[in-house]
ZAFIFI-100963 format. One record per residue: residue number from 0; residue in one letter; chain; x negated, y negated, z of N, C-alpha, C, O in turn. Coordinates in Angstrom, 3 decimals. Layout:
BEGIN
{n: NUM | res: a | chain: A | nx: X | ny: Y | nz: Z | cax: X | cay: Y | caz: Z | cx: X | cy: Y | cz: Z | ox: X | oy: Y | oz: Z};
...
// end
This chain:
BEGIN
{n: 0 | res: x | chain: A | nx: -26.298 | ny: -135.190 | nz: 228.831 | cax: -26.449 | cay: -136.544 | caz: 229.335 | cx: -27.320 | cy: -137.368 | cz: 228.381 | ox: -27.034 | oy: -138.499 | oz: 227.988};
{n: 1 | res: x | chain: A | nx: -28.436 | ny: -136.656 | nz: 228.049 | cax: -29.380 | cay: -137.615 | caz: 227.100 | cx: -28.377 | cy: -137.552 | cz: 226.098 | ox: -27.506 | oy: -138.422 | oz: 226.102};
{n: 2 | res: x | chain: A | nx: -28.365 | ny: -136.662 | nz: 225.248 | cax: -26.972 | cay: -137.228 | caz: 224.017 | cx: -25.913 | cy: -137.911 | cz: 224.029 | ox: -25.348 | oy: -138.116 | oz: 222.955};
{n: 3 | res: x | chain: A | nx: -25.467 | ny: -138.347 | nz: 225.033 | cax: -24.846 | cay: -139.440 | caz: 225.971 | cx: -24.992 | cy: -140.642 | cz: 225.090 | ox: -24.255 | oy: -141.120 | oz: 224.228};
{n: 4 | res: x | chain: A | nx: -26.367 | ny: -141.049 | nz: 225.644 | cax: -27.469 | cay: -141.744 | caz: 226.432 | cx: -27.769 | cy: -142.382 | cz: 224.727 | ox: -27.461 | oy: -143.472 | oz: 224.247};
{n: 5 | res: x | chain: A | nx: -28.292 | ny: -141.524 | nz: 224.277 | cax: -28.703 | cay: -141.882 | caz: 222.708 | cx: -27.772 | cy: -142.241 | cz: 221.624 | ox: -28.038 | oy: -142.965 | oz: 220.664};
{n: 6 | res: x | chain: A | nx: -26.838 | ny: -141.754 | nz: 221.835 | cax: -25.243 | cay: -141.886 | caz: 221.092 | cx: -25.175 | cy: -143.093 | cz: 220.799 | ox: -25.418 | oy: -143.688 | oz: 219.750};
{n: 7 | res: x | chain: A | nx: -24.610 | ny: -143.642 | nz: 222.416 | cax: -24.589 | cay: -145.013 | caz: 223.081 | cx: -25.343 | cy: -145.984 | cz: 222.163 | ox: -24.927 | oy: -146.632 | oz: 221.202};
{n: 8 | res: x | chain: A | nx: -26.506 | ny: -145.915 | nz: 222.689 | cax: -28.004 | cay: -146.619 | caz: 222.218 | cx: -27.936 | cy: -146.880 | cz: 220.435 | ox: -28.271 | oy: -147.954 | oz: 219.934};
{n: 9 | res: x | chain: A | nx: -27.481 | ny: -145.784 | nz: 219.686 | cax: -27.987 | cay: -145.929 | caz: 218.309 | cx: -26.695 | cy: -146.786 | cz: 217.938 | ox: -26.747 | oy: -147.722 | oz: 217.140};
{n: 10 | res: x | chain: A | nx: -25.578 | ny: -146.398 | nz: 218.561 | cax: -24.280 | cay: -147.204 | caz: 218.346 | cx: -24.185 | cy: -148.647 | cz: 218.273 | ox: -23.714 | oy: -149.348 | oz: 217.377};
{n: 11 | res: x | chain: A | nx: -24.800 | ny: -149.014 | nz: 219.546 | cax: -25.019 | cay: -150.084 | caz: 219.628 | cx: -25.554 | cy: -151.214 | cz: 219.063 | ox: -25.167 | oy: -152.375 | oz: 219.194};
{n: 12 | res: x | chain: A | nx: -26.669 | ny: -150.695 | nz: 218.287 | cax: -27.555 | cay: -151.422 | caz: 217.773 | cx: -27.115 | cy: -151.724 | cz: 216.552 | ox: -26.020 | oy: -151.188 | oz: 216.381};
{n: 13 | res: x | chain: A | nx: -27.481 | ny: -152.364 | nz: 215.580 | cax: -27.402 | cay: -152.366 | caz: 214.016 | cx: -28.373 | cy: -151.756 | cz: 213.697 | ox: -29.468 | oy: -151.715 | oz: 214.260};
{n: 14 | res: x | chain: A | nx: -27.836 | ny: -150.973 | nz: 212.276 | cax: -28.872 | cay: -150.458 | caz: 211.627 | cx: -30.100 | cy: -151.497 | cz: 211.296 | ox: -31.188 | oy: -151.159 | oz: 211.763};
{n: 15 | res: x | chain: A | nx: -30.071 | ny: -152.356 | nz: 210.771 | cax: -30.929 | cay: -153.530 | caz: 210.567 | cx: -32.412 | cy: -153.462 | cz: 211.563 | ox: -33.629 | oy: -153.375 | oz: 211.397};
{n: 16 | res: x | chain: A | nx: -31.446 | ny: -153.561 | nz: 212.646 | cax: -32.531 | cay: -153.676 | caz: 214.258 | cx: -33.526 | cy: -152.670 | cz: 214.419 | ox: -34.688 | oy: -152.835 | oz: 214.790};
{n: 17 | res: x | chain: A | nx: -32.825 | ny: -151.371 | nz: 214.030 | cax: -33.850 | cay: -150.279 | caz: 214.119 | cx: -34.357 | cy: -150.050 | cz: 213.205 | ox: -35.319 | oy: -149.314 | oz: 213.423};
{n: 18 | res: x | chain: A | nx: -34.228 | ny: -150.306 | nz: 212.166 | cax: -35.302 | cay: -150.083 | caz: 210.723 | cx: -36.323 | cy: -150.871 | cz: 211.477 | ox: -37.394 | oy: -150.331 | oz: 211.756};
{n: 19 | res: x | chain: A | nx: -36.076 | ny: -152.119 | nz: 211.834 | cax: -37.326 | cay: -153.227 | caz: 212.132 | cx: -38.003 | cy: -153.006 | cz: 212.935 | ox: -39.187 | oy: -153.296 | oz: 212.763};
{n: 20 | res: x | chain: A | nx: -37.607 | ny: -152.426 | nz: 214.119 | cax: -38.376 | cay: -151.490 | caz: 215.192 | cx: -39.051 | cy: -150.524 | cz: 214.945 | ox: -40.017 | oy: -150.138 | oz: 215.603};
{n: 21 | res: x | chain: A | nx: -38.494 | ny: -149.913 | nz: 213.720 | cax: -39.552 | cay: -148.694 | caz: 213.242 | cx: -40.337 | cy: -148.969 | cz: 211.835 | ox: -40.767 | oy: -148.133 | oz: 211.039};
{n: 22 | res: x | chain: A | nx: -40.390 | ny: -150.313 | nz: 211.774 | cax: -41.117 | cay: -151.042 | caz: 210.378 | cx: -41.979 | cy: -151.979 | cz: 210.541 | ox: -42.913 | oy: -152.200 | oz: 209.770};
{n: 23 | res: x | chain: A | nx: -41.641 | ny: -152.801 | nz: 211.893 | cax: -42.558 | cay: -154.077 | caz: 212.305 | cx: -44.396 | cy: -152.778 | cz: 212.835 | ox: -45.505 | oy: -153.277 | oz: 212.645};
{n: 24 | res: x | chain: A | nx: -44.304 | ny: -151.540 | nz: 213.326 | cax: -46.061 | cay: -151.628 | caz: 213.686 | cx: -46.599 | cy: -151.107 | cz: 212.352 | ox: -47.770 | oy: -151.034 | oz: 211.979};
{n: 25 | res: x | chain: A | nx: -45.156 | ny: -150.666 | nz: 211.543 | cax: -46.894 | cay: -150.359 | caz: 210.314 | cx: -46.493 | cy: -151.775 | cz: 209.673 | ox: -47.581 | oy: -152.328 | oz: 209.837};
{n: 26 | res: x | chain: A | nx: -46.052 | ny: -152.310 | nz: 209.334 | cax: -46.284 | cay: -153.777 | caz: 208.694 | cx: -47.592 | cy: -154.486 | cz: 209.089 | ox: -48.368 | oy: -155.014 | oz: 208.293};
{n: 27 | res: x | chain: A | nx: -47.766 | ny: -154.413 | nz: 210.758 | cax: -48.947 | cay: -155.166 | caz: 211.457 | cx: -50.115 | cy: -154.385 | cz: 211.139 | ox: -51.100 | oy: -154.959 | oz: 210.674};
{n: 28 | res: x | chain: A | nx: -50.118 | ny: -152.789 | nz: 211.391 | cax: -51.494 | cay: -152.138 | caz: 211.370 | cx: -51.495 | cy: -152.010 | cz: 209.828 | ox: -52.316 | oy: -151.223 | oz: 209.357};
{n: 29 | res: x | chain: A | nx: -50.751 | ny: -152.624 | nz: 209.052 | cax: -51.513 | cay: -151.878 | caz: 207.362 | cx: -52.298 | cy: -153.290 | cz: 207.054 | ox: -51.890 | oy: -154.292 | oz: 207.641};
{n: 30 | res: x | chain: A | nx: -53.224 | ny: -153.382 | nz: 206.302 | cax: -54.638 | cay: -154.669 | caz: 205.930 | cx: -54.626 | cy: -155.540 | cz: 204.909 | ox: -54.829 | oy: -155.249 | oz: 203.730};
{n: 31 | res: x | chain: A | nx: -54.438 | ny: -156.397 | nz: 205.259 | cax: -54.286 | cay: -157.282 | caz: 204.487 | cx: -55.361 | cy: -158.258 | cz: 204.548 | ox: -55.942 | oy: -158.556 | oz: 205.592};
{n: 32 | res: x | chain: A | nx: -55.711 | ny: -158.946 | nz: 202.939 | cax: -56.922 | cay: -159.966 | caz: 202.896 | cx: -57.286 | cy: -161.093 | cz: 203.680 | ox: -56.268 | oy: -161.772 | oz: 203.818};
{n: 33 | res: x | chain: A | nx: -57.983 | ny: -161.471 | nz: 204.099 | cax: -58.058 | cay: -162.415 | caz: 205.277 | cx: -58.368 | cy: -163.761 | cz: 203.685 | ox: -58.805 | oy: -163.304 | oz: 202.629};
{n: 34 | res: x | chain: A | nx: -58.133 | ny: -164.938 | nz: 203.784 | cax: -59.101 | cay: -165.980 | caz: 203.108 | cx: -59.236 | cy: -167.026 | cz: 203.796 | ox: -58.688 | oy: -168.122 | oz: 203.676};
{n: 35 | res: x | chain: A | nx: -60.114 | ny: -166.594 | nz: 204.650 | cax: -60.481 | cay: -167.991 | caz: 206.024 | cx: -61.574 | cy: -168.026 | cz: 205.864 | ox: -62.237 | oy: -167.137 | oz: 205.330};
{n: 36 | res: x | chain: A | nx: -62.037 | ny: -169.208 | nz: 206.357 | cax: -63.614 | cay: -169.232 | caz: 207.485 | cx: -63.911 | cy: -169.808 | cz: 207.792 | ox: -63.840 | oy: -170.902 | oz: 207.232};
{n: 37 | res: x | chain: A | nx: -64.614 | ny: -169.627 | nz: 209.131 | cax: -64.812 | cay: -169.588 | caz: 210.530 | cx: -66.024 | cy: -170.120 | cz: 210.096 | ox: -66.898 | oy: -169.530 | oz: 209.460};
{n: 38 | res: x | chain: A | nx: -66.017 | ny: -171.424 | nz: 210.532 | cax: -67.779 | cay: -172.205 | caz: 210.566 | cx: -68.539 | cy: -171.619 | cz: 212.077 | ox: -68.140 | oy: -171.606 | oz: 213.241};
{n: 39 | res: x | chain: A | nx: -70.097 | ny: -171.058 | nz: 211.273 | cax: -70.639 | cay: -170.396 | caz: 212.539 | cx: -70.943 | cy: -171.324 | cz: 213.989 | ox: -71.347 | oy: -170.908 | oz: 215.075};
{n: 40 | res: x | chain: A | nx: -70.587 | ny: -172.739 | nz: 213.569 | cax: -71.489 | cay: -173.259 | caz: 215.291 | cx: -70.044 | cy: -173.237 | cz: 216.172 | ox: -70.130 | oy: -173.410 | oz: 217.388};
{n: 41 | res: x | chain: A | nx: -68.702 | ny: -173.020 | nz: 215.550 | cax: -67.604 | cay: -172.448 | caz: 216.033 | cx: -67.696 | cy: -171.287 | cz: 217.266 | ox: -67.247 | oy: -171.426 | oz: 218.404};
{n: 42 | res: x | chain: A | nx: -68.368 | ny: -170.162 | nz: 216.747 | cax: -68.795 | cay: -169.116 | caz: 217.611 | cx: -69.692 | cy: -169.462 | cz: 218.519 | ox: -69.750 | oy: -168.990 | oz: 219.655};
{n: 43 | res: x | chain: A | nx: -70.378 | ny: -170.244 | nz: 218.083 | cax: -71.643 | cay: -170.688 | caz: 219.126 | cx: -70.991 | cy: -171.383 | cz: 220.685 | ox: -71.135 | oy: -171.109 | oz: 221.877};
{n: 44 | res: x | chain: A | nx: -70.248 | ny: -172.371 | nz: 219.930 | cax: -69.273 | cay: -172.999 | caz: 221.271 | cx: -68.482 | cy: -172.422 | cz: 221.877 | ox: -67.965 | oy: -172.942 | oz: 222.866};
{n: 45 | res: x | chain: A | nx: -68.116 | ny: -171.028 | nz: 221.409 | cax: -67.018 | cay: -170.393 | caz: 222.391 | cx: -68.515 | cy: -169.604 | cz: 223.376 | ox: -68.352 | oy: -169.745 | oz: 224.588};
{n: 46 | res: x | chain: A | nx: -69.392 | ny: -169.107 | nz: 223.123 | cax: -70.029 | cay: -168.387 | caz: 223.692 | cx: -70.386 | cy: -169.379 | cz: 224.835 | ox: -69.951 | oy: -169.200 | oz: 225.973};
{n: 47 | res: x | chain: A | nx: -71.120 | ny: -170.342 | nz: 224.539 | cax: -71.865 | cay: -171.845 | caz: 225.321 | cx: -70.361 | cy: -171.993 | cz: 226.423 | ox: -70.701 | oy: -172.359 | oz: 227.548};
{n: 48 | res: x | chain: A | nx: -68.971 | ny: -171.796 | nz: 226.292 | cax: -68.160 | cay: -172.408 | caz: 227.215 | cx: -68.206 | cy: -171.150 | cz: 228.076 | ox: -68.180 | oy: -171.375 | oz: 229.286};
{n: 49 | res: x | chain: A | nx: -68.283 | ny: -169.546 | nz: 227.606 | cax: -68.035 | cay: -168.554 | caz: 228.072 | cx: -69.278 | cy: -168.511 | cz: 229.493 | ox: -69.226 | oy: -168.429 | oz: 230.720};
{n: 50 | res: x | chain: A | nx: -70.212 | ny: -168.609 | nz: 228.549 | cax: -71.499 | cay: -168.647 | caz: 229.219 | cx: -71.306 | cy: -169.837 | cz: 230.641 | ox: -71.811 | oy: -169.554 | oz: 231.727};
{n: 51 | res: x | chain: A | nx: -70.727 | ny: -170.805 | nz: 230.490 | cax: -70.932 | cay: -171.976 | caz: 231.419 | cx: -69.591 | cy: -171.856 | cz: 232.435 | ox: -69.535 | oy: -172.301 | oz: 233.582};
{n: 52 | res: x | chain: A | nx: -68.603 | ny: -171.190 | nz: 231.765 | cax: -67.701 | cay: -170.918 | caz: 233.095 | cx: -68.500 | cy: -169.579 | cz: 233.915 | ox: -68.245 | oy: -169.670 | oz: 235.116};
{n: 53 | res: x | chain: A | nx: -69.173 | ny: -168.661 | nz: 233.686 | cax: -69.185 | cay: -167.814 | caz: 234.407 | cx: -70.369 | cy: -168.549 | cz: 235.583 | ox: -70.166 | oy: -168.926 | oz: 236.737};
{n: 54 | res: x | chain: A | nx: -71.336 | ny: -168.561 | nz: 234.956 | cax: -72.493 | cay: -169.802 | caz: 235.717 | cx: -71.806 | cy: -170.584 | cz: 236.587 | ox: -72.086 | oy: -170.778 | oz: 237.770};
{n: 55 | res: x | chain: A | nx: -71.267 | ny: -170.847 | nz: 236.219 | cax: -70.469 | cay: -172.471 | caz: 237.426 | cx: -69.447 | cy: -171.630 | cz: 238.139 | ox: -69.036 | oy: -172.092 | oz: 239.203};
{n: 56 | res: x | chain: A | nx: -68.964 | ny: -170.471 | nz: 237.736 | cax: -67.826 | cay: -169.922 | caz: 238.678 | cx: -68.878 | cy: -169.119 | cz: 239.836 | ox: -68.651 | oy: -169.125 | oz: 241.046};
{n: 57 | res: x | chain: A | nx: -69.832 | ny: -168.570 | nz: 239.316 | cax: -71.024 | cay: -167.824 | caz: 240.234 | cx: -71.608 | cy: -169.217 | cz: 241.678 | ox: -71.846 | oy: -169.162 | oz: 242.885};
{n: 58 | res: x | chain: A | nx: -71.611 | ny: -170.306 | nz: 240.606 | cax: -71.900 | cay: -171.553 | caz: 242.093 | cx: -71.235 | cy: -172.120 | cz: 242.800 | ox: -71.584 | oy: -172.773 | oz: 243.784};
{n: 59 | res: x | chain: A | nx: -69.773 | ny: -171.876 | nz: 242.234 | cax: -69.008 | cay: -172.403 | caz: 243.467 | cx: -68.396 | cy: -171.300 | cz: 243.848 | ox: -67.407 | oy: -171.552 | oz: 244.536};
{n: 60 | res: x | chain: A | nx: -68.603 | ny: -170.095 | nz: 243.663 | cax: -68.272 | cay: -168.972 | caz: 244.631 | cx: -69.487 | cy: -168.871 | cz: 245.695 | ox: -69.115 | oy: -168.644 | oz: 246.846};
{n: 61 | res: x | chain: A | nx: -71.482 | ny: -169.061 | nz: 245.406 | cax: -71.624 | cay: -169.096 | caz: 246.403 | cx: -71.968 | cy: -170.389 | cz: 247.178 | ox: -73.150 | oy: -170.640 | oz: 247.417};
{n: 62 | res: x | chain: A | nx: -71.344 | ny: -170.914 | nz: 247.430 | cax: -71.025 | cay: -172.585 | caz: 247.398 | cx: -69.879 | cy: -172.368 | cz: 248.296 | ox: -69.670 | oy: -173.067 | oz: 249.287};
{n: 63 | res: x | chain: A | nx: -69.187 | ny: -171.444 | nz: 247.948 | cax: -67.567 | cay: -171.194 | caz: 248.640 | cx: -68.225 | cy: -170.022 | cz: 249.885 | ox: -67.921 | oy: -170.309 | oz: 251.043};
{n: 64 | res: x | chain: A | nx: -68.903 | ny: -169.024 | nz: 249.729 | cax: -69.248 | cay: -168.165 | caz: 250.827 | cx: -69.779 | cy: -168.681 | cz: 251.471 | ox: -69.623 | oy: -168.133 | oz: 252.562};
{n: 65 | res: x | chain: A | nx: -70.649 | ny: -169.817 | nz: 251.598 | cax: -71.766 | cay: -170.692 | caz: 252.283 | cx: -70.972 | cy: -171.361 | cz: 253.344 | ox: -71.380 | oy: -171.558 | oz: 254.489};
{n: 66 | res: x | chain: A | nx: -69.406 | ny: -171.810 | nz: 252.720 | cax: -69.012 | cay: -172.415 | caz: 254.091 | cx: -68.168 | cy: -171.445 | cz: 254.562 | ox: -67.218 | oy: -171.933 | oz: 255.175};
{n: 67 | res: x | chain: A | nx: -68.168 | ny: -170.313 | nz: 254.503 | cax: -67.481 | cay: -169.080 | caz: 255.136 | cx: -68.209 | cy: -169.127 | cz: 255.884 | ox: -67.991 | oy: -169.700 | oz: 256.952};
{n: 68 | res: x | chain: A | nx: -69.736 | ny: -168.339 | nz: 255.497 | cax: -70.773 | cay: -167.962 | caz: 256.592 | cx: -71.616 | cy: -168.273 | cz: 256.898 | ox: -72.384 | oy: -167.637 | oz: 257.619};
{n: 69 | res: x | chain: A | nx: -71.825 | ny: -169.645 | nz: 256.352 | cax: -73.014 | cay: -170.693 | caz: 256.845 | cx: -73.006 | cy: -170.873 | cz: 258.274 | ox: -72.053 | oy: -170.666 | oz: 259.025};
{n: 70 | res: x | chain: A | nx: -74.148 | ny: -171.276 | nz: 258.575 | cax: -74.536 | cay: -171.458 | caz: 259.823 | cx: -73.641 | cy: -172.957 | cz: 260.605 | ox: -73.626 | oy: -173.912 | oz: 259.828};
{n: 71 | res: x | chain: A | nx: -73.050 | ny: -173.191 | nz: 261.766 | cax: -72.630 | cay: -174.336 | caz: 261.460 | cx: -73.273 | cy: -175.121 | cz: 262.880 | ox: -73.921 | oy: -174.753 | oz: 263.860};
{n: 72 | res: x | chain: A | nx: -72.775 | ny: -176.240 | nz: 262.449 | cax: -73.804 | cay: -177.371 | caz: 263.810 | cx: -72.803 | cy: -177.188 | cz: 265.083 | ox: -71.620 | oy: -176.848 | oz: 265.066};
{n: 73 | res: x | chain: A | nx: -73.365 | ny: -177.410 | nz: 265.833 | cax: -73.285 | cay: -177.387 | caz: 267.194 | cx: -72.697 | cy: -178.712 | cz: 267.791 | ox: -72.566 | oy: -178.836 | oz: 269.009};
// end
């Protein structure tokens, strides 16, 4: 059944397709030179937004439990 199964499968395909399937992850994992860069106050602002969503998600979550289980008027 699997020899079936695989027959089928390799038939189907073009040779082309499966070289590339078995060529595209070492293409990605082999290293190549980077020539960028990244200005440091770049990093600074992703941290400062990281930092300020979690803060503000912490106050309106307890902001959000408060009118779950706040006390309420009469």
């Amino acid at each position: 059944m699997r020899d079936r199964v695989n027959k089928r499968l390799s038939s189907s395909l073009p040779g082309w397709v499966t070289a590339s399937f078995l060529l595209l992850p070492l293409l990605l994992a082999s290293p190549s030179k980077a020539y960028g860069y990244v200005d440091p106050g770049s990093g600074s602002f992703v941290y400062q937004a990281i930092y300020a969503a979690c803060i503000g998600g912490a106050f309106y979550f307890r902001k959000f439990l408060g009118r779950i289980f706040g006390k309420r008027n009469k």
